[in-house]
C-alpha positions as CSV (number, residue, x, y, z in Angstrom):
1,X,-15.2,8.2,-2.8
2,X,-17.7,5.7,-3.3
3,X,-16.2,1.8,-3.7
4,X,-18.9,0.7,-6.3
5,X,-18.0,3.9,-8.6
6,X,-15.1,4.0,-10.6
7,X,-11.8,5.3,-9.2
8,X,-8.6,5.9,-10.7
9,X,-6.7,2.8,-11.1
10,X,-4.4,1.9,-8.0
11,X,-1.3,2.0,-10.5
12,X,-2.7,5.6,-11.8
13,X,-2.5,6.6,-7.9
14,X,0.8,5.5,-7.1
15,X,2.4,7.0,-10.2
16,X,0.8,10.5,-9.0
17,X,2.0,10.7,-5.6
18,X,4.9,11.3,-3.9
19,X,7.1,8.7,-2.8
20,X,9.0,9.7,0.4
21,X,12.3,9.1,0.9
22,X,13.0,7.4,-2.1
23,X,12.8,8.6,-5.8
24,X,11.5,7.1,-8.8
25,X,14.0,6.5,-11.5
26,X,11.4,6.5,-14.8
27,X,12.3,3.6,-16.1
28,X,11.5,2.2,-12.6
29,X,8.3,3.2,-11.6
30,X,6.1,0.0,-12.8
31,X,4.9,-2.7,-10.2
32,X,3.4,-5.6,-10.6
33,X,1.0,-5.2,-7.6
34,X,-0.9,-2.0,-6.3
35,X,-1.8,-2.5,-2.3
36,X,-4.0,0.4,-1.0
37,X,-4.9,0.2,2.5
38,X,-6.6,1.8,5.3
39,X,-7.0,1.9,9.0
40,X,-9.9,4.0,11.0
41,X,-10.8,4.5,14.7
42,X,-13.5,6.1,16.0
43,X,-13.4,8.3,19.5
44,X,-17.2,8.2,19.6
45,X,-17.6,4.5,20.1
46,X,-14.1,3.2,20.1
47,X,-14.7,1.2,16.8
48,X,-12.2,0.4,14.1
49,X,-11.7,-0.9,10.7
50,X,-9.2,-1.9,8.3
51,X,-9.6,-1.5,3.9
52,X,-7.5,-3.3,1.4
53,X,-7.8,-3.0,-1.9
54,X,-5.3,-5.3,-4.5
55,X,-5.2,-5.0,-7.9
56,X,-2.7,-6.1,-10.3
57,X,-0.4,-3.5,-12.8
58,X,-3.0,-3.9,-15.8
59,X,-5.8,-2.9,-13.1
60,X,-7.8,-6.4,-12.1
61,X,-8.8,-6.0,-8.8
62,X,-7.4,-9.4,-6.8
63,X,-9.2,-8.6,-3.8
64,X,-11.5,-6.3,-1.2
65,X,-11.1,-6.6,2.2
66,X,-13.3,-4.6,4.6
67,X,-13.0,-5.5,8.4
68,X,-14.4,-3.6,11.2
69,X,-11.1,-4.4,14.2
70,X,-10.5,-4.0,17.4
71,X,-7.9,-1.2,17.9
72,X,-6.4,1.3,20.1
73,X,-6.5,4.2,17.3
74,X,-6.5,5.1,14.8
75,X,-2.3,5.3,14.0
76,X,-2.1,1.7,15.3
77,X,-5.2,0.8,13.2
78,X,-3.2,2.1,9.8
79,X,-0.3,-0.8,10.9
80,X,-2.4,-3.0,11.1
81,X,-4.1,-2.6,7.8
82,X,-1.1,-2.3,5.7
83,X,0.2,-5.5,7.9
84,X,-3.3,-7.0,6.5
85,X,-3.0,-6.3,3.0
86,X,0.8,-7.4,2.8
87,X,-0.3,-11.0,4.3
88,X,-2.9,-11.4,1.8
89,X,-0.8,-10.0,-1.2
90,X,1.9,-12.4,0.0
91,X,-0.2,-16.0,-0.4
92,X,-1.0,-14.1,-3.6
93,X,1.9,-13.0,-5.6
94,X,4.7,-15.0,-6.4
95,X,7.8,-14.4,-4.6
96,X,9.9,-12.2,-6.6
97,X,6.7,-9.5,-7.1
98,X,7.6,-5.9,-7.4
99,X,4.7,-4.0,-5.1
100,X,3.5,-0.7,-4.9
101,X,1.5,0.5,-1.4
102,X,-0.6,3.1,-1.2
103,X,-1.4,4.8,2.0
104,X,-2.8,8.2,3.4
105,X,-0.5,8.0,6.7
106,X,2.6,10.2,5.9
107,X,4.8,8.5,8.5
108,X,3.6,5.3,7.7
109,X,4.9,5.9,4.2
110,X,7.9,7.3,5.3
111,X,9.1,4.1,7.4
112,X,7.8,2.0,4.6
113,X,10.4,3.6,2.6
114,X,12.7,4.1,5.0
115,X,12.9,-0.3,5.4
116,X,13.4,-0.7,1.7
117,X,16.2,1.8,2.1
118,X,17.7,-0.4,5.1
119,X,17.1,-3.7,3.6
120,X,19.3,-2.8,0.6
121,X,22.1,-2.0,2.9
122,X,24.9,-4.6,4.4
123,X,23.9,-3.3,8.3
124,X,20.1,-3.2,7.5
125,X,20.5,0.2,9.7
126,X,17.5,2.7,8.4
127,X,18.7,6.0,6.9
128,X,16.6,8.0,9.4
129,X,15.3,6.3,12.5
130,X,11.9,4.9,12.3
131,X,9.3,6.6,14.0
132,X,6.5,3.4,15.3
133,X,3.5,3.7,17.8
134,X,4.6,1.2,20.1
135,X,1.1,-0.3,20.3
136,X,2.2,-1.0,16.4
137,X,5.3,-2.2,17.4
138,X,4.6,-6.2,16.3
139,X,2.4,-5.1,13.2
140,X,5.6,-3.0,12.0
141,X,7.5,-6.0,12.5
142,X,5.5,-8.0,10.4
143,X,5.3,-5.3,7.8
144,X,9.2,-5.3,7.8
145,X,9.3,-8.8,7.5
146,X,7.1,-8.9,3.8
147,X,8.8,-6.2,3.0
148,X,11.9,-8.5,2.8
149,X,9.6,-11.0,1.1
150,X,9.0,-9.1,-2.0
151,X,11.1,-8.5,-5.1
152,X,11.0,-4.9,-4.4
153,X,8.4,-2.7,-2.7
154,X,7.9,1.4,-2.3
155,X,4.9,2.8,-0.7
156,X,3.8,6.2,-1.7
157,X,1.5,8.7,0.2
158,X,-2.1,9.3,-1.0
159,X,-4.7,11.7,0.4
160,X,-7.6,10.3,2.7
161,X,-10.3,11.4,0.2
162,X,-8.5,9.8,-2.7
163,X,-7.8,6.5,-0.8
164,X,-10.1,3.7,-1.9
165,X,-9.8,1.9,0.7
166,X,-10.6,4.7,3.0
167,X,-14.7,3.8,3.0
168,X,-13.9,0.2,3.5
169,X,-12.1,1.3,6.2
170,X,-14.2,3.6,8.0
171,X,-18.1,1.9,7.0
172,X,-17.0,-2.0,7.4
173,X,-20.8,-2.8,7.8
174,X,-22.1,-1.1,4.7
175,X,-19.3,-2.9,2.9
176,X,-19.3,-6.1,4.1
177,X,-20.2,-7.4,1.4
178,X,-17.0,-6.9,-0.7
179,X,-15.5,-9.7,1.5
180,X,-17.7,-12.6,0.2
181,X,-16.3,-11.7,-2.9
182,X,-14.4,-14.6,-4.5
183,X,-10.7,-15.3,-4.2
184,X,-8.8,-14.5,-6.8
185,X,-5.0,-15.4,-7.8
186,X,-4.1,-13.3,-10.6
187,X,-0.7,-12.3,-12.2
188,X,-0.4,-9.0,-14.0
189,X,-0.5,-9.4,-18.4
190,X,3.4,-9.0,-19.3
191,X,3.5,-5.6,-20.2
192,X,5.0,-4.7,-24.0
193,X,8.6,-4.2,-24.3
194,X,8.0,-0.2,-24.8
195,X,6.0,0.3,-21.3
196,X,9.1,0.9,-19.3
197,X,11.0,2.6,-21.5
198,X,8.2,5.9,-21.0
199,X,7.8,8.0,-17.8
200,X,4.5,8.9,-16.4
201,X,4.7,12.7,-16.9
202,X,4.5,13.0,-12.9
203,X,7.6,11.0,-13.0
204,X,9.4,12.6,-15.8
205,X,10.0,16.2,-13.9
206,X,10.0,15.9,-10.7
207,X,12.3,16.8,-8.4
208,X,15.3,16.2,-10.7
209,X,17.9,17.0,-8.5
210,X,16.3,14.3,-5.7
């Protein structure tokens, strides 16, 4: 998927996907921030790069990141970039920001979920233990740590060819260029009083008995 064609909105990708671990009560499912990020490591040439793409709940984009990296592969490279994009978001967004991560590693999703699940209880024990590459052990710990940060954040699973921020990933020196974009500090329009009161019809069937 090209970056300088259109995509689906970030928010149009997280209500389509799957959200593991955690379910999405309808009336729950807005954000006010859409994080899609990616991580890629190449055997040939033991090369790496990390996407992030930001863009608030009414769709302005706040930022592009592509960065070729240093990494040991490609699982640790997907930390890192998610680690990436929550920093940025963070010196971003305001404090109480509701966030919605995108990301096409399924066990990266899972322990993304599986934190919010933990920090909502008294012990902060997990539901199901987290699974980490230890090379990623200090980029999980940071992730945990925004995690915390934010109002409220769930992460759902994306495919590779519908990630955007898969080419920024995996070409950072054809897309270099998206990182002298300008910064960019914007807050999502307040949404009308009627937007949470209707499902995306993903949302509205699925799984009723989850």
């Amino acid at each position: 998927m090209a970056v300088h064609g259109r995509h689906p909105s970030l928010r149009d990708l997280f209500d389509e996907s799957p959200t593991p671990h955690i379910a999405h009560p309808p009336h729950t499912h807005h954000r006010d921030f859409y994080v899609a990020t990616d991580g890629s490591y190449s055997h040939n040439n033991g090369t790496g790069g990390l996407g992030v793409i930001i863009e608030t709940r009414d769709g302005k984009r706040v930022t592009r990141l592509s960065i070729p990296d240093d990494v040991p592969d490609n699982n640790v490279a997907e930390y890192r970039a998610l680690h990436l994009g929550l920093d940025v978001l963070a010196a971003r967004a305001p404090p109480d920001a509701r966030v919605g991560v995108l990301v096409d590693h399924d066990q990266l999703a899972a322990n993304v979920n599986n934190a919010v699940l933990a920090s909502n209880r008294l012990d902060w024990r997990p539901p199901k233990p987290f699974s980490v590459p230890p090379p990623g052990k200090f980029h999980w710990r940071g992730i945990r740590a925004r995690i915390a940060g934010f109002g409220e954040l769930r992460a759902a699973q994306i495919r590779s060819d519908r990630n955007p921020a898969h080419p920024l990933a995996n070409a950072p020196e054809e897309y270099a260029h998206v990182n002298r974009e300008p910064d960019r500090c914007l807050l999502p329009d307040v949404p009308q009083s009627s937007e949470t009161q209707i499902p995306p019809p993903s949302r509205a069937n699925r799984h009723a008995s989850d």
